[in-house]
Z-matrix of the N, CA and C atoms (Angstrom, degrees):
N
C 1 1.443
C 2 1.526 1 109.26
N 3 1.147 2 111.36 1 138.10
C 4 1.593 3 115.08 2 177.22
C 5 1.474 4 117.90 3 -120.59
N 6 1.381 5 110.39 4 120.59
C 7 1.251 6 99.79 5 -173.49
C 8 1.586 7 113.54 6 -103.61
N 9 1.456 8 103.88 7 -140.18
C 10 2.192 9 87.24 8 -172.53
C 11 1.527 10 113.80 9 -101.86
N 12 1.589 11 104.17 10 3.85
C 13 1.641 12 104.61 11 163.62
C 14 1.921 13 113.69 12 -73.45
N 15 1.018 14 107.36 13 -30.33
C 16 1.563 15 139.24 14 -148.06
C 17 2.344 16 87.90 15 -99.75
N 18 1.321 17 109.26 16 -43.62
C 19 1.030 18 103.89 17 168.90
C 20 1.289 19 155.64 18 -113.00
N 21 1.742 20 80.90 19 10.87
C 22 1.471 21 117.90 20 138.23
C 23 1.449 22 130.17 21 -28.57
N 24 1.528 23 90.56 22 -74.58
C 25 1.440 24 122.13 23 175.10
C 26 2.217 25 121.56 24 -38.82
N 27 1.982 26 88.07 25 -52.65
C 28 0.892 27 103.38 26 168.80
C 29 1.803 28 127.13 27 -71.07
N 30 1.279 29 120.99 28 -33.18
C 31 1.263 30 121.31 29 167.30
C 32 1.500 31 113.06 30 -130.00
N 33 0.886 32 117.02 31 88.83
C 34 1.775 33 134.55 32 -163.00
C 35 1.645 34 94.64 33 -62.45
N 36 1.309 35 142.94 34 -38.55
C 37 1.205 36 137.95 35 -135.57
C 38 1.319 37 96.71 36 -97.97
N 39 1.541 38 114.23 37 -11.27
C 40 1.883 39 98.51 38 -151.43
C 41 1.873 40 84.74 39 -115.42
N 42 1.376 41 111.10 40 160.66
C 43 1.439 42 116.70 41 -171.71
C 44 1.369 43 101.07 42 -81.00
N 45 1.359 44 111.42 43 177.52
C 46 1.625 45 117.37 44 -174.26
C 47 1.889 46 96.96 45 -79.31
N 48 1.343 47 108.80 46 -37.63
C 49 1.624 48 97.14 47 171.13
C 50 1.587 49 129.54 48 -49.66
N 51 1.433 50 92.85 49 -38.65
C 52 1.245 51 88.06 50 -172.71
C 53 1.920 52 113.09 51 -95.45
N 54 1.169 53 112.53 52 10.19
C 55 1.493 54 129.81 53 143.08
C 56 1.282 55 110.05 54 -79.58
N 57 1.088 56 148.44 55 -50.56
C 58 1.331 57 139.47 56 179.08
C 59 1.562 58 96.68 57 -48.91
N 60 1.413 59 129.51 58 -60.34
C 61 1.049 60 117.51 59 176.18
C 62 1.351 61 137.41 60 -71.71
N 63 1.395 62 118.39 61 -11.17
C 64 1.756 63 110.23 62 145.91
C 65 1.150 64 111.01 63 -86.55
N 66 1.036 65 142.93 64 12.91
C 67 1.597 66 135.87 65 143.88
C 68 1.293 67 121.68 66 -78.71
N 69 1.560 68 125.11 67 -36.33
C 70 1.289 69 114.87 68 133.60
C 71 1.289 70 157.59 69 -32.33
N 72 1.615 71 101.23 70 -40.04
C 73 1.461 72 109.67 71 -162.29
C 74 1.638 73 95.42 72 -100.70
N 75 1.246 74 119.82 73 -26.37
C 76 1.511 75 126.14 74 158.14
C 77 1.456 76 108.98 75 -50.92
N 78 1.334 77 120.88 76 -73.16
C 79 1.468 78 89.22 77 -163.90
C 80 1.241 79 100.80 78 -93.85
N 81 1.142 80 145.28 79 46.48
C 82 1.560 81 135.56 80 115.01
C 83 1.302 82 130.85 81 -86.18
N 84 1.495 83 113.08 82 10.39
C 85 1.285 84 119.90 83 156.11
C 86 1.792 85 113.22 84 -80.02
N 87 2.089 86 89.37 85 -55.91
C 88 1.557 87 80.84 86 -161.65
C 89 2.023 88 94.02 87 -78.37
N 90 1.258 89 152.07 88 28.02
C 91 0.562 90 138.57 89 170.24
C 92 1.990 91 114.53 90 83.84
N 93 0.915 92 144.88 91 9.65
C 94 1.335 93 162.61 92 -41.28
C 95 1.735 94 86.45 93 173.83
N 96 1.524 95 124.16 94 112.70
C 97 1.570 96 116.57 95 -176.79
C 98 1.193 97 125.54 96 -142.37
N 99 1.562 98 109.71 97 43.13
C 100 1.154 99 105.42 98 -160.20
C 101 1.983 100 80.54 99 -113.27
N 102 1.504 101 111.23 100 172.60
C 103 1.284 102 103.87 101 -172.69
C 104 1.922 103 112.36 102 -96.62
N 105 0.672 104 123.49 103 -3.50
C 106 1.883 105 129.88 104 -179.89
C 107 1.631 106 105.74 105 -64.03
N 108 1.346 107 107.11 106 132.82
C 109 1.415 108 93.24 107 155.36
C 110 1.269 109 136.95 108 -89.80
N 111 1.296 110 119.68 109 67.89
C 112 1.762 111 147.58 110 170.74
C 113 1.448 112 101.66 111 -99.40
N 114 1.377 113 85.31 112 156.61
C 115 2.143 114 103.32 113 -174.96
C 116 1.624 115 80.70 114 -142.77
N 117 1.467 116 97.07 115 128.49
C 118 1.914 117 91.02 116 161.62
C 119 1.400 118 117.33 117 -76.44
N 120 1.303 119 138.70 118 137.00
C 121 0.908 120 170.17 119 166.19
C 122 1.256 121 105.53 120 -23.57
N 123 1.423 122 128.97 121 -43.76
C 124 1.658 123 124.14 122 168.24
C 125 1.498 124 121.83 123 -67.58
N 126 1.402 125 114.56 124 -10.17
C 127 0.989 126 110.48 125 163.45
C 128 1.549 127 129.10 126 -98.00
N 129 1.576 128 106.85 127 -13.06
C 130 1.461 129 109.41 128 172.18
C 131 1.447 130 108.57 129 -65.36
N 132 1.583 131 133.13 130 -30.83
C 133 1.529 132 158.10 131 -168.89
C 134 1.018 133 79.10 132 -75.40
N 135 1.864 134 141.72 133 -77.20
C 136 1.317 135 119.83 134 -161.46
C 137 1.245 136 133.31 135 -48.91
N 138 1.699 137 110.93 136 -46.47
C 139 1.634 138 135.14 137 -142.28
C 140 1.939 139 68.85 138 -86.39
N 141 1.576 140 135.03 139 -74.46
C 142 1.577 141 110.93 140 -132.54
C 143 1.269 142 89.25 141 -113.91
N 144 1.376 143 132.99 142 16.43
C 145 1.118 144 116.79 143 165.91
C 146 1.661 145 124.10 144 79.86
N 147 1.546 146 103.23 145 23.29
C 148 1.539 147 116.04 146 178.72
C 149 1.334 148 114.49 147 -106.78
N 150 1.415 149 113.42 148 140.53
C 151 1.568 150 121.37 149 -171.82
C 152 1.484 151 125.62 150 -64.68
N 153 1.248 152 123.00 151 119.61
C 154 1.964 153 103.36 152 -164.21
C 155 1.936 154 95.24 153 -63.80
N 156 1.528 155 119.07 154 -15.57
C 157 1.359 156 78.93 155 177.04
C 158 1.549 157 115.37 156 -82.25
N 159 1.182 158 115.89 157 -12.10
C 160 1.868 159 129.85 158 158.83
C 161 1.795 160 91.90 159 -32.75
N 162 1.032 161 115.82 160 -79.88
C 163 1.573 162 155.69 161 -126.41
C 164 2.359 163 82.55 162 -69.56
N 165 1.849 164 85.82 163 -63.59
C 166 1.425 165 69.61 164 175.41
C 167 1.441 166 142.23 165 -94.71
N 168 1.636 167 105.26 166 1.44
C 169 1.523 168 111.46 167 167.19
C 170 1.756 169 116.81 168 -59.99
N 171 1.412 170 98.83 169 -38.76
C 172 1.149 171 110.17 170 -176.84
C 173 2.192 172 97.92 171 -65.32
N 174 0.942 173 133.83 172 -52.09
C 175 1.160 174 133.21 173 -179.91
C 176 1.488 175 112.70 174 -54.96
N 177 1.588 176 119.27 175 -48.53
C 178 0.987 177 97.21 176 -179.28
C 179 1.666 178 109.03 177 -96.00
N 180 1.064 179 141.31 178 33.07
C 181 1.607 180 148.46 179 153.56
C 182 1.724 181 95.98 180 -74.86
N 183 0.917 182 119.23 181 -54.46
C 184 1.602 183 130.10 182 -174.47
C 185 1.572 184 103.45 183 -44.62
N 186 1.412 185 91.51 184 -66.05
C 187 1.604 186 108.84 185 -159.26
C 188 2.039 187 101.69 186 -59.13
N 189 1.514 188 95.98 187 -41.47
C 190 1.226 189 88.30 188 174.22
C 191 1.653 190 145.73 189 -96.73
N 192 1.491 191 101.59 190 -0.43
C 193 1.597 192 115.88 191 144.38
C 194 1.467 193 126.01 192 -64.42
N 195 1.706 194 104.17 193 -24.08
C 196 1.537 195 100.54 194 179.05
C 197 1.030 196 90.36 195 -78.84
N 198 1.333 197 144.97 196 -43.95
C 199 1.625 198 129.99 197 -142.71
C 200 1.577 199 97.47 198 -70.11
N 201 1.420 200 105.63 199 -49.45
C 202 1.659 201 114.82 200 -165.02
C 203 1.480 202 103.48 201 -66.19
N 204 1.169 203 121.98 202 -25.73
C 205 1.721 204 127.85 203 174.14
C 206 1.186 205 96.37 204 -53.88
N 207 1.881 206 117.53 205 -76.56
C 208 1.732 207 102.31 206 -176.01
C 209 1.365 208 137.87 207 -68.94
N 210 1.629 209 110.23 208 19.48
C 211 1.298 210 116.38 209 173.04
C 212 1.574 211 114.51 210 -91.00
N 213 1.264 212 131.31 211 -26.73
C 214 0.842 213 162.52 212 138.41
C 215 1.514 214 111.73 213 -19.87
N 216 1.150 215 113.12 214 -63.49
C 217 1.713 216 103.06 215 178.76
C 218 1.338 217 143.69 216 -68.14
């Protein structure tokens, strides 16, 4: 599941509002009812056409600049 920190990452340019609202408009497409604002990940691959291994290099680059950030302090 990706939520709007995570799809951030993936589309840097657009604000977190207007991720809130393709996280909306996604799962009221695919029908989608759970209450979080997460989109699973197979559907971000469907809708723009990005590779989940795109999808998770980019996740774990994140995960592992944060780690090395709090080693650092």
């Amino acid at each position: 599941m990706l939520n709007v920190k995570i799809l951030s990452l993936i589309f840097p340019e657009r604000t977190n509002n207007t991720l809130y609202a393709m996280i909306r408009n996604l799962k009221d497409k695919y029908n989608l009812k759970y209450k979080t604002a997460e989109i699973p990940i197979d559907i971000i691959v469907k809708e723009y056409g990005i590779s989940f291994e795109s999808i998770t290099a980019l996740i774990l680059a994140f995960r592992k600049e944060k780690d090395d950030s709090s080693k650092v302090a």
